[in-house]
C-alpha positions as CSV (number, residue, x, y, z in Angstrom):
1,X,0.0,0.0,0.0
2,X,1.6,3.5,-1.1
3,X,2.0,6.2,0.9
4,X,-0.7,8.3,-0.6
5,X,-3.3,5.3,-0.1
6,X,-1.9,5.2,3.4
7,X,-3.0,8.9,4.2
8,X,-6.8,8.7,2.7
9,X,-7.3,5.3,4.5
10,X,-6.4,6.9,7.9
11,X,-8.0,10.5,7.2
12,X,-11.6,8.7,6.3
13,X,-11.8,6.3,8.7
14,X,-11.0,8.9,11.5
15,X,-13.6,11.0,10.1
16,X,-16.1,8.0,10.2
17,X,-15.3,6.9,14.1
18,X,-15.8,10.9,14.9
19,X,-18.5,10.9,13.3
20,X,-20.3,7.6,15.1
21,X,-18.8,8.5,18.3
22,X,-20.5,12.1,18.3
23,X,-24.2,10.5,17.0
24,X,-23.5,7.4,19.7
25,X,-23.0,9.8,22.5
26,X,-26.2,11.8,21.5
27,X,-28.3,8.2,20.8
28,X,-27.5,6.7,24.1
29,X,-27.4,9.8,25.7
30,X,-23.5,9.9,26.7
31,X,-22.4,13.3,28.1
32,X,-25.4,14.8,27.8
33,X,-24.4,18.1,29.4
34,X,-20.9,18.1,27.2
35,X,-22.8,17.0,24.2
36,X,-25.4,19.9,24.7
37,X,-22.9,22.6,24.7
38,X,-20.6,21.0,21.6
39,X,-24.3,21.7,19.6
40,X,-24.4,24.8,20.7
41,X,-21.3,25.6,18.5
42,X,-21.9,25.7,14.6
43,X,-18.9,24.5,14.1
44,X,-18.9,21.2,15.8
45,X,-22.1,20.7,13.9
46,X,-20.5,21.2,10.5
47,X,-17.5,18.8,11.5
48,X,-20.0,16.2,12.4
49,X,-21.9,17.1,9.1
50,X,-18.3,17.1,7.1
51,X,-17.0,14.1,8.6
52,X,-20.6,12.2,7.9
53,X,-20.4,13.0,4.3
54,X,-16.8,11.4,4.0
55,X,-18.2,8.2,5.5
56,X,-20.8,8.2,3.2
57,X,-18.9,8.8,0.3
58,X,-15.9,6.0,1.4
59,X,-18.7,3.4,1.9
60,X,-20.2,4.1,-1.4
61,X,-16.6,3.9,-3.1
62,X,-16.0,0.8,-1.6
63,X,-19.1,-0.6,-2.5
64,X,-19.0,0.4,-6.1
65,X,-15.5,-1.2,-6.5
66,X,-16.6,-4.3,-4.7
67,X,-19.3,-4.4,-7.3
68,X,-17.2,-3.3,-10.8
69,X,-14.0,-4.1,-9.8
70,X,-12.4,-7.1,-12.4
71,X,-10.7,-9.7,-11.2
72,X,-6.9,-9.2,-10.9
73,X,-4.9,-11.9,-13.4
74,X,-2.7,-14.6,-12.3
75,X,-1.7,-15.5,-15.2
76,X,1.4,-13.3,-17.0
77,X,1.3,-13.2,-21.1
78,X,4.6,-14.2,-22.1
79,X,4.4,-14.6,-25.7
80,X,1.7,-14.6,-29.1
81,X,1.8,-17.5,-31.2
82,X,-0.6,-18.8,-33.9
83,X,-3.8,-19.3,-33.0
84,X,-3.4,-18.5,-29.2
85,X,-1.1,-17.1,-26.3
86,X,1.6,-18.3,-24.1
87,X,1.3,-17.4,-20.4
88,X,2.6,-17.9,-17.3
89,X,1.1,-18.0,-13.5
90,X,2.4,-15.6,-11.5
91,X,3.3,-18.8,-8.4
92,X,4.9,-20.5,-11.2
93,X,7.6,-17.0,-11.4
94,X,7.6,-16.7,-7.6
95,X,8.4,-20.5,-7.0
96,X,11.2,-20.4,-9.8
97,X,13.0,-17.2,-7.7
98,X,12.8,-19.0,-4.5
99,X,14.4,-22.6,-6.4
100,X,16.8,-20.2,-7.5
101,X,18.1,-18.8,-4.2
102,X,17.9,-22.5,-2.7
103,X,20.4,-23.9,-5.2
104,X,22.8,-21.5,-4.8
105,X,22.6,-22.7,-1.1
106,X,23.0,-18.7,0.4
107,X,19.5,-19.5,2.1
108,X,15.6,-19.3,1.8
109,X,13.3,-16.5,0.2
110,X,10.5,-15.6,1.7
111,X,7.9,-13.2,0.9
112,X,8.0,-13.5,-3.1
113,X,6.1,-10.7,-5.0
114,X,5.7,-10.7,-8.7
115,X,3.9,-7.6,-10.2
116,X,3.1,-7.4,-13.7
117,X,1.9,-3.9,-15.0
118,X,2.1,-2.6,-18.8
119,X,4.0,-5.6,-20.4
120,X,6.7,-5.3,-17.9
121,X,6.8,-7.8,-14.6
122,X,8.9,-7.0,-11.4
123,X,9.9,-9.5,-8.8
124,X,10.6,-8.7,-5.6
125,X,12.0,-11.2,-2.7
126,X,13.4,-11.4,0.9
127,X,16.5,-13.7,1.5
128,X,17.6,-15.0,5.1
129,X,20.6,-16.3,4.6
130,X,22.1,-19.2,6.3
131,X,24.7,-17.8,7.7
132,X,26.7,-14.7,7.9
133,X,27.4,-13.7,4.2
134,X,29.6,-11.3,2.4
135,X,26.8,-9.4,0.6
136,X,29.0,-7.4,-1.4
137,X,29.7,-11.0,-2.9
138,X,27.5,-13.3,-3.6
139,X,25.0,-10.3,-3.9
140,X,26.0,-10.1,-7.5
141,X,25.8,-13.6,-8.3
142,X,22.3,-14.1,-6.9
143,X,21.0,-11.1,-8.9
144,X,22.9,-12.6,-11.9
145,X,21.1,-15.9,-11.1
146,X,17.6,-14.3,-10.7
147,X,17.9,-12.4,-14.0
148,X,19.1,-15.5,-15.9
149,X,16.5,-17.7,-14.7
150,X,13.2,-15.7,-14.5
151,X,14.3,-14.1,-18.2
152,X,14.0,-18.0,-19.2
153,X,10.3,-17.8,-18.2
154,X,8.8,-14.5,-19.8
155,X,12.0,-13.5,-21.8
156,X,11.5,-9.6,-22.5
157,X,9.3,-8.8,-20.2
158,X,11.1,-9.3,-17.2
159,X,12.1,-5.5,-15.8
160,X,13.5,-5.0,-12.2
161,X,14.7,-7.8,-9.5
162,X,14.7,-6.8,-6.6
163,X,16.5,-8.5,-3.3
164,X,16.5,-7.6,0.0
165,X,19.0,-9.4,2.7
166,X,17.1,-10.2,5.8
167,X,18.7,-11.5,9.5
168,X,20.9,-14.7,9.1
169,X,19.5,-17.9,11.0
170,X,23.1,-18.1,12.2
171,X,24.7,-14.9,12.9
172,X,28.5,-14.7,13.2
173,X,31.1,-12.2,13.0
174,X,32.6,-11.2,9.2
175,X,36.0,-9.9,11.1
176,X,39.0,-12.1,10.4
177,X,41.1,-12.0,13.1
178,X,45.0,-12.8,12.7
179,X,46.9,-14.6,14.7
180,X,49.0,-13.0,17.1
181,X,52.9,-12.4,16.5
182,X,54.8,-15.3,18.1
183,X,58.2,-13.7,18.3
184,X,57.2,-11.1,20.9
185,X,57.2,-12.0,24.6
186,X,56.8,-10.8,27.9
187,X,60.6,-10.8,29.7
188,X,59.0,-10.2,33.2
189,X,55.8,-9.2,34.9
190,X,57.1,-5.7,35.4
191,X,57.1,-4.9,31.5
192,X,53.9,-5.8,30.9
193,X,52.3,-3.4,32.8
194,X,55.0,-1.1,31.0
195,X,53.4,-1.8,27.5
196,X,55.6,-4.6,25.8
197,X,52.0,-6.4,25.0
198,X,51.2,-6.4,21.6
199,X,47.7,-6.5,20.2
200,X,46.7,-8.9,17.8
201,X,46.0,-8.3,14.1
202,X,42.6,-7.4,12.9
203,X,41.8,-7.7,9.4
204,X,40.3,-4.4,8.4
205,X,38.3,-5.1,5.3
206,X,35.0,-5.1,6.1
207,X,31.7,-4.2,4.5
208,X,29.5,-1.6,5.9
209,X,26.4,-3.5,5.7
210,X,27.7,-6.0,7.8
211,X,29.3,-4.0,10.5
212,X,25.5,-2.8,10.3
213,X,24.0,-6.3,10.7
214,X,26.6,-6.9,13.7
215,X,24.9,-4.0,15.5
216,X,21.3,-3.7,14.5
217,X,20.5,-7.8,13.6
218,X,19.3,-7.1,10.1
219,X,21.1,-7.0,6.3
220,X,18.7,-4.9,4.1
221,X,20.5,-4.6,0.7
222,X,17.4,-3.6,-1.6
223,X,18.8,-4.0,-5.1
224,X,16.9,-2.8,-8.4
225,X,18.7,-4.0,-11.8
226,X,17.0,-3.9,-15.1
227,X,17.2,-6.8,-17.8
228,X,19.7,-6.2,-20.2
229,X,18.2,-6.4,-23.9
């Protein structure tokens, strides 16, 4: 649901609970003396009156698109050929992306969306990995993968993939820590507290996004790439 959506969903059904709570409290005869003086004012009058009309007009949009809406298709039109048309269901696309991400063995996809609008069809998944990956990695590959594969199933019309990187089932640390330098050595108990320890090597090459899955528990790596002609 956009954004836009979002906002008129929340605007007309607060209008339609201010509305039945100001003709419920005047029914059952709720705060009787409040109620009395909010009619006293014109203006809470209109507001109820305003806020009436929106329900009105909501309930009769609804019911007119539950009457002429038409039936979303499942099934994607891949191709024309003599005498008829090649398509292909929507699961069929969804189950293909989730085979995909399983054989590469990085984990399991979940939440599969395939969108077709205008001739063009975008697929959009969640991935949680196994394990701790290198994202900047086998990222790549598994877009690569996706594209390859889905193209095989409705050719030019396949637009943008799009993967997200969700929490690992096991979590572990992407740091690579060296080990520390043998030579060095401690020649009594007095130097160490004098700073003769030496600390060990850390491997510094480290992605961003998974320092930020170390600290917040999640790798969200939307990616968009469109199929090359």
């Amino acid at each position: 649901m956009g954004g836009f959506r979002r906002f008129i969903l929340f605007v007309f059904s607060l209008a339609g609970l201010f509305a039945l709570a100001a003709l419920a409290c005047s029914w059952f005869g709720l705060f009787e003396v409040e109620v009395t003086v909010l009619e006293s004012y014109p203006a809470y009058v209109t507001a109820v009156e305003v806020c009436l009309g929106m329900t009105a007009a909501w309930l009769a949009f609804e019911l007119l698109r539950s009457i002429f809406s038409r039936r979303r298709k499942e099934a994607i039109s891949v191709m024309d050929v003599d005498g008829g048309a090649i398509t292909v269901a929507r699961s069929a696309v969804a189950s293909q992306a989730s085979h995909i991400v399983e054989e590469l063995g990085l984990g399991v996809a979940k939440d599969v969306s395939v969108v077709a609008k205008h001739g063009t069809v975008t697929v959009g998944l969640k991935v949680t990995p196994y394990e701790s990956i290198d994202v900047t990695e086998e990222a790549p590959a598994l877009h690569e993968a996706l594209t390859c594969g889905l193209s095989a199933m409705v050719g030019e019309h396949l637009g943008s993939v799009n993967v997200e990187f969700l929490e690992p089932q096991h979590a572990s640390s992407l740091v690579a820590v060296a080990d520390e330098d043998e030579d060095g050595s401690y020649e009594d108990e007095g130097e160490r507290g004098a700073g003769d320890a030496r600390e060990p090597l850390v491997d510094a090459k480290v992605d961003i996004s998974a320092r930020a899955a170390q600290d917040a528990g999640d790798i969200t790596i939307p990616m968009h790439g469109e199929k090359e002609a």
